[in-house]
C-alpha positions in Angstrom: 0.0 0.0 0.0 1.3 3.3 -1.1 0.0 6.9 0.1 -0.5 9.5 -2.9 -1.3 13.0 -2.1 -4.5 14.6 -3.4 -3.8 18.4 -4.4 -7.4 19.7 -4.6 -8.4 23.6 -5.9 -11.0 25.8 -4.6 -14.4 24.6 -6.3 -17.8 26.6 -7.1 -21.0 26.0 -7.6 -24.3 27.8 -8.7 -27.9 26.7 -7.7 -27.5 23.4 -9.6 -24.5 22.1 -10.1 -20.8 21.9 -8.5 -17.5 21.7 -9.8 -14.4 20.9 -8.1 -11.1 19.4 -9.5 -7.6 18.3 -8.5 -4.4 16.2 -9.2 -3.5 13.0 -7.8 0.7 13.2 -7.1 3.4 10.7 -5.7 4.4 13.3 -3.3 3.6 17.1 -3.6 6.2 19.3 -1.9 4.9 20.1 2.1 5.1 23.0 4.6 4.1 26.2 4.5 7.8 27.6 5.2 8.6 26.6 1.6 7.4 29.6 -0.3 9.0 31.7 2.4 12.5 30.6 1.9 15.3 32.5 0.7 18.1 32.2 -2.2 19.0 28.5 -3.5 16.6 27.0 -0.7 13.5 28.7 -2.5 14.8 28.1 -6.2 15.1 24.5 -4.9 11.6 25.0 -4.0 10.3 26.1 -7.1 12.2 23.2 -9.0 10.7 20.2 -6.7 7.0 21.8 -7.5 7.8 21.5 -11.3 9.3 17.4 -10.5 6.0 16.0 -9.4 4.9 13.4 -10.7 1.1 12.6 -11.2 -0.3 9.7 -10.6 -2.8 8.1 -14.3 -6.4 6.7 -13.7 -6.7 6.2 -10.2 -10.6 6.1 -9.1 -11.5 9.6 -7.3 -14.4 9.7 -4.9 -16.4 13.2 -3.5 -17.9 13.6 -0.7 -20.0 16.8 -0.2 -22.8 16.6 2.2 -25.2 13.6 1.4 -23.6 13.6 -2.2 -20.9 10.9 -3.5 -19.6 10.8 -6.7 -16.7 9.2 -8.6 -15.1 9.6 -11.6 -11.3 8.7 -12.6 -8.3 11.2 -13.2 -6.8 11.5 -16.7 -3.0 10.5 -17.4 -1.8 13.6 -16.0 -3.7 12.4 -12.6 -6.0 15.4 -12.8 -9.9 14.9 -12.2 -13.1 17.1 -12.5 -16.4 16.8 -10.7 -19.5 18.4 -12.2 -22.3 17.0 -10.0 -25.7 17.8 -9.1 -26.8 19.5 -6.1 -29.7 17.5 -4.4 -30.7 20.2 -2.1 -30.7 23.8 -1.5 -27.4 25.4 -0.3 -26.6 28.6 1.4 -24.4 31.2 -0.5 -20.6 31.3 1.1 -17.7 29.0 1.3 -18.1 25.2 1.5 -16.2 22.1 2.1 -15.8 19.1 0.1 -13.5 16.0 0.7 -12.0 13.6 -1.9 -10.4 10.1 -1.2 -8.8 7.5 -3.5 -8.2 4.1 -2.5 -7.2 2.5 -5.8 -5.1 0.5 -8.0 -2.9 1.2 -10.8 0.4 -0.2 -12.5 0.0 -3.2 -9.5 0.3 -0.4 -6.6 -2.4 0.8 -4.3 -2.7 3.8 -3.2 -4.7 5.9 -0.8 -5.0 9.0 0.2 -7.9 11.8 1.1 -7.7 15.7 1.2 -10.4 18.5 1.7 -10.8 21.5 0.7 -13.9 24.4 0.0 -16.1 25.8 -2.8 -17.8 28.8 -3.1 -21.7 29.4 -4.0 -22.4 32.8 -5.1 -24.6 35.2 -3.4 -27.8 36.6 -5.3 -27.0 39.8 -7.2 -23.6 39.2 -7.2 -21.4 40.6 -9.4 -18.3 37.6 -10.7 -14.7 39.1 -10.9 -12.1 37.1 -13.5 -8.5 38.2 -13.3 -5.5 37.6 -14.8 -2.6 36.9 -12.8 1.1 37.8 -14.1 1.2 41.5 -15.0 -2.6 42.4 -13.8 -1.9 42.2 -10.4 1.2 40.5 -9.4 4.5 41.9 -11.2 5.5 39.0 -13.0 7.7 40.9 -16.5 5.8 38.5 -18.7 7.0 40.3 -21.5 10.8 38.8 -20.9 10.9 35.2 -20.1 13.8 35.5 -18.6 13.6 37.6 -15.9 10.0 36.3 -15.8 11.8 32.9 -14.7 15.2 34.8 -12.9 12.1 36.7 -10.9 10.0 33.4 -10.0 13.2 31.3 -9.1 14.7 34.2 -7.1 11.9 35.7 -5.3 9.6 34.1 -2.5 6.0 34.7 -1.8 7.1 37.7 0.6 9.6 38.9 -1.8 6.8 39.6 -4.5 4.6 42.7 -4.4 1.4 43.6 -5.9 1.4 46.7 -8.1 0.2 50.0 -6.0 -3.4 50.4 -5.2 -4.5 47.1 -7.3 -5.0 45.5 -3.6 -7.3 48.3 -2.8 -9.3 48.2 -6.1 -10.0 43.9 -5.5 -10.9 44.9 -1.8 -13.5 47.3 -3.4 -14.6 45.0 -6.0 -15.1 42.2 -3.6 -18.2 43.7 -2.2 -19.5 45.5 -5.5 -23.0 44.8 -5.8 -26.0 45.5 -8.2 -28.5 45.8 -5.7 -26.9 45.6 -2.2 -23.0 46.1 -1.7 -22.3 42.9 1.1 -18.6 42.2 1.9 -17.1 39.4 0.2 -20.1 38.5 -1.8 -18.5 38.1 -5.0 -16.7 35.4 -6.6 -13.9 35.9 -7.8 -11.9 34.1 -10.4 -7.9 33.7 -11.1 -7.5 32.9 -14.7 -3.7 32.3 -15.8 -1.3 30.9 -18.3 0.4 29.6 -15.4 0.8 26.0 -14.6 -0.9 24.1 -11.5 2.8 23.9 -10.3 2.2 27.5 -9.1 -1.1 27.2 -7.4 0.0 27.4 -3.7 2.5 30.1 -4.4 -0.6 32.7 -6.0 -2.4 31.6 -2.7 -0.2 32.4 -0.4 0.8 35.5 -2.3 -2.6 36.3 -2.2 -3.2 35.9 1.6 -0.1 38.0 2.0 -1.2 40.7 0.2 -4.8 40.8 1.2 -6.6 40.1 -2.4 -9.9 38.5 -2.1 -10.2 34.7 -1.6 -10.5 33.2 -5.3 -11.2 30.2 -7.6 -8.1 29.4 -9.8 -8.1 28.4 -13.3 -4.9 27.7 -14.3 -2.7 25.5 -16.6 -1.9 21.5 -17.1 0.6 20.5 -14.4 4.5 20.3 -15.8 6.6 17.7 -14.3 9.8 18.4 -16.0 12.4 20.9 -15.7 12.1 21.2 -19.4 8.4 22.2 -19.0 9.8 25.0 -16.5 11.5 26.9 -19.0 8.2 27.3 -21.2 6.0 28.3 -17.9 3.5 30.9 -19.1 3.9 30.5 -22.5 2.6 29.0 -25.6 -0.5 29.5 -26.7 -3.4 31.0 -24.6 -6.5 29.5 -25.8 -7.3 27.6 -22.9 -7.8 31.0 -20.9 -10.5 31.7 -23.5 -12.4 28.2 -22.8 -12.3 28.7 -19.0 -13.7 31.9 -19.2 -16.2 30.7 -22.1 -17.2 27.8 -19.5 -17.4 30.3 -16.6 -19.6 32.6 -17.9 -22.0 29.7 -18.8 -22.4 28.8 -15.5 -23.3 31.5 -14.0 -25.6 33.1 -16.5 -27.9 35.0 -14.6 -24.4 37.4 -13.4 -22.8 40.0 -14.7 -19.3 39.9 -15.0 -16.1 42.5 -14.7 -13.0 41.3 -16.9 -9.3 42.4 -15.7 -6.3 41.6 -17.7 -2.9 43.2 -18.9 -1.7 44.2 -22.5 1.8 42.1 -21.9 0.1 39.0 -23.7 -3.3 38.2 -25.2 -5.9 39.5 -22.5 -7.2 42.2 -24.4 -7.9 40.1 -27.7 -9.3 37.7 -25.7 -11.5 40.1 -23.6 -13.1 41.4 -27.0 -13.7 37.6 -28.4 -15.2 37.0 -25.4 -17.6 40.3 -24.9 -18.6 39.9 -28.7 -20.1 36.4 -27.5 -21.5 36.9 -23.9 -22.2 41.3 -24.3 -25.2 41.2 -21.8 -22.8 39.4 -18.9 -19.9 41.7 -19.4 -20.2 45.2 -17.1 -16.9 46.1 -17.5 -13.6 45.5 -18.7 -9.9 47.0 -17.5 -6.7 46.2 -18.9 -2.9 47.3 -17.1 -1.0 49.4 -19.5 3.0 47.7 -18.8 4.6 49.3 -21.5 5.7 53.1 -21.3 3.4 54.1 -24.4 -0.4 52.4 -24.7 -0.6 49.6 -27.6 -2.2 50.0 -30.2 -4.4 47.4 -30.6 -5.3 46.8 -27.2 -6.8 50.7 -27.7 -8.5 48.9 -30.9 -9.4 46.0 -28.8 -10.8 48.1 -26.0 -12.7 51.2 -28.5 -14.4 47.5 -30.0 -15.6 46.4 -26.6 -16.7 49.7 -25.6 -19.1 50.1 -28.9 -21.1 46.9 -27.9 -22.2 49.0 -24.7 -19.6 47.2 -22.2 -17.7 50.0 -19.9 -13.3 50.0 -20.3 -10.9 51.4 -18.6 -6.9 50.9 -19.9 -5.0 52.5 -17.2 -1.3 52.0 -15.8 -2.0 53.3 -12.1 -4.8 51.3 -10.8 -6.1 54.2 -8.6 -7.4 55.3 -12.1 -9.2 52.0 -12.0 -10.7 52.9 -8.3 -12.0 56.2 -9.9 -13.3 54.5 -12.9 -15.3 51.9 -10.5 -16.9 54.6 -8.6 -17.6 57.1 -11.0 -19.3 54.5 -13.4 -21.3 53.1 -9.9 -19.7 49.4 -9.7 -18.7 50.2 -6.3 -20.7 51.9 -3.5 -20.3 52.5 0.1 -17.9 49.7 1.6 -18.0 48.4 4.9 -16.9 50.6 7.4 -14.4 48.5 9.1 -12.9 47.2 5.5 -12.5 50.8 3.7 -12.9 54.3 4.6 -16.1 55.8 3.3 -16.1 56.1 -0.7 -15.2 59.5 -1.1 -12.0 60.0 1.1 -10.9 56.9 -0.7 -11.7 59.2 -3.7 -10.0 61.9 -2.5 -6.3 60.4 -1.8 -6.4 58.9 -5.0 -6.8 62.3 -6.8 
């Protein structure tokens, strides 16, 4: 009997249906004080995270509530649930649990984990974001110092760009109806691997972004796979925010991205498809002069009725959320009132 560890993702669900997904590894790198090391230790760090090796075709089963399901991973040992709900749930976070006690190759292995999903609250408002370059400074642009930056720097090491905590924080309570704190759900879309996904969490704790659902990309387990990370082709950010959007039709969505890649050409094909869920769109200017066609991109997006901001401070974003009423008063003991936030920012 072997154990395998489970490495499961935050999950959501609307009133019908909830998904939830994971990977089956050998061994996945443990202990918090990883991402917190320094030099060689934390480069060694990043390396083990892009060894693991998956486990193929084990038999996964969920447990939420009075619901099991099973289903088996793929040959890169990752698994999806898409199940029915049997009953009524409140809006919030959730747990689930998966276990796998299986055969494969003549080994058994076992091994459970838990973690949560996230059922929107009515009149919500869902937030997908980009990751590298939107709000964590990544220099996507040069894959070199993209990689120099990821091997070199630890979770505490990385910052944020200025006031793009601040703009979440707002966002996380925007409301159509009735601003409530935390009542949005908010989604992480990246070309980065599922190597990274405990790194962008913890960076995201840190730094006090809003708890999120991550979308990210198949697992590497190669160091040759390393030197690619984040690149290649960026279709499969278009599907998951294709497949997103239909599953929460009755919401409106708010689309944030950065001109360094494909965001803004993505952001159009996808507002030309789904127009009445898009409220709003911003982009991260990274270069010292605005691109032309992400202004093309964004003056098309903007014609189908859809509101755009391309800014390279985000405190023009702030202003651009208030003035255009997807924010409203915040919580008083998250933010100050809405218009001394206002006022610093001009």
């Amino acid at each position: 009997m072997k154990r395998c560890d489970i490495k499961l993702y935050r999950g959501y669900a609307n009133k019908k249906e909830l998904v939830v997904f994971g990977h089956i590894i050998k061994k996945y790198p443990s202990g918090d004080r990883k991402y917190t090391r320094t030099g060689f230790r934390y480069a060694r760090t990043i390396i083990e995270l892009f060894s693991v090796k998956p486990i193929p075709f084990l038999k996964v089963v969920l447990q939420v509530g009075n619901i099991t399901a099973e289903t088996t991973a793929e040959e890169d040992g990752y698994f999806r649930f898409q199940v029915p709900l049997t009953e009524p749930m409140p809006s919030g976070w959730h747990p689930y649990s998966v276990t796998v006690d299986d055969e494969w190759n003549e080994k058994r292995y076992q091994g459970s984990a838990q973690e949560e999903f996230f059922l929107p609250y009515q009149s919500s408002y869902g937030i997908i974001s980009d990751i590298d370059d939107t709000f964590l400074i990544s220099h996507s642009r040069r894959s070199f110092r993209k990689l120099f930056v990821l091997l070199s720097k630890n979770v505490q090491a990385r910052k944020p760009f200025d006031d793009v905590v601040k703009h979440y924080q707002l966002l996380s309570f925007a409301s159509r109806k009735h601003p409530q704190k935390d009542s949005n759900i908010f989604f992480y879309v990246s070309s980065s691997e599922w190597n990274l996904y405990d790194m962008i969490v913890r960076f995201a704790e840190l730094n006090g972004l809003p708890k999120a659902v991550l979308k990210l990309r198949t697992i590497k387990s190669g160091l040759d796979d390393f030197v690619t990370t984040g690149g290649g082709s960026h279709d499969h950010k278009l599907r998951k925010i294709h497949n997103i959007i239909n599953f929460y039709p009755e919401l409106q969505f708010i689309l944030l991205g950065d001109d360094s890649q494909k965001d803004p050409e993505i952001y159009e094909e996808i507002c030309r498809q789904f127009s009445a869920n898009i409220r709003a769109v911003y982009i991260r200017q990274t270069r010292k002069r605005a691109k032309a066609l992400t202004v093309t991109n964004l003056k098309n997006i903007q014609e189908l009725g859809i509101d755009v901001c391309y800014f390279v401070h985000s405190n023009k974003a702030i202003i651009h959320s208030l003035e255009t009423g997807l924010v409203f008063q915040p919580p008083i003991e998250t933010l100050p009132p809405i218009a001394e936030i206002k006022d610093l920012l001009l």
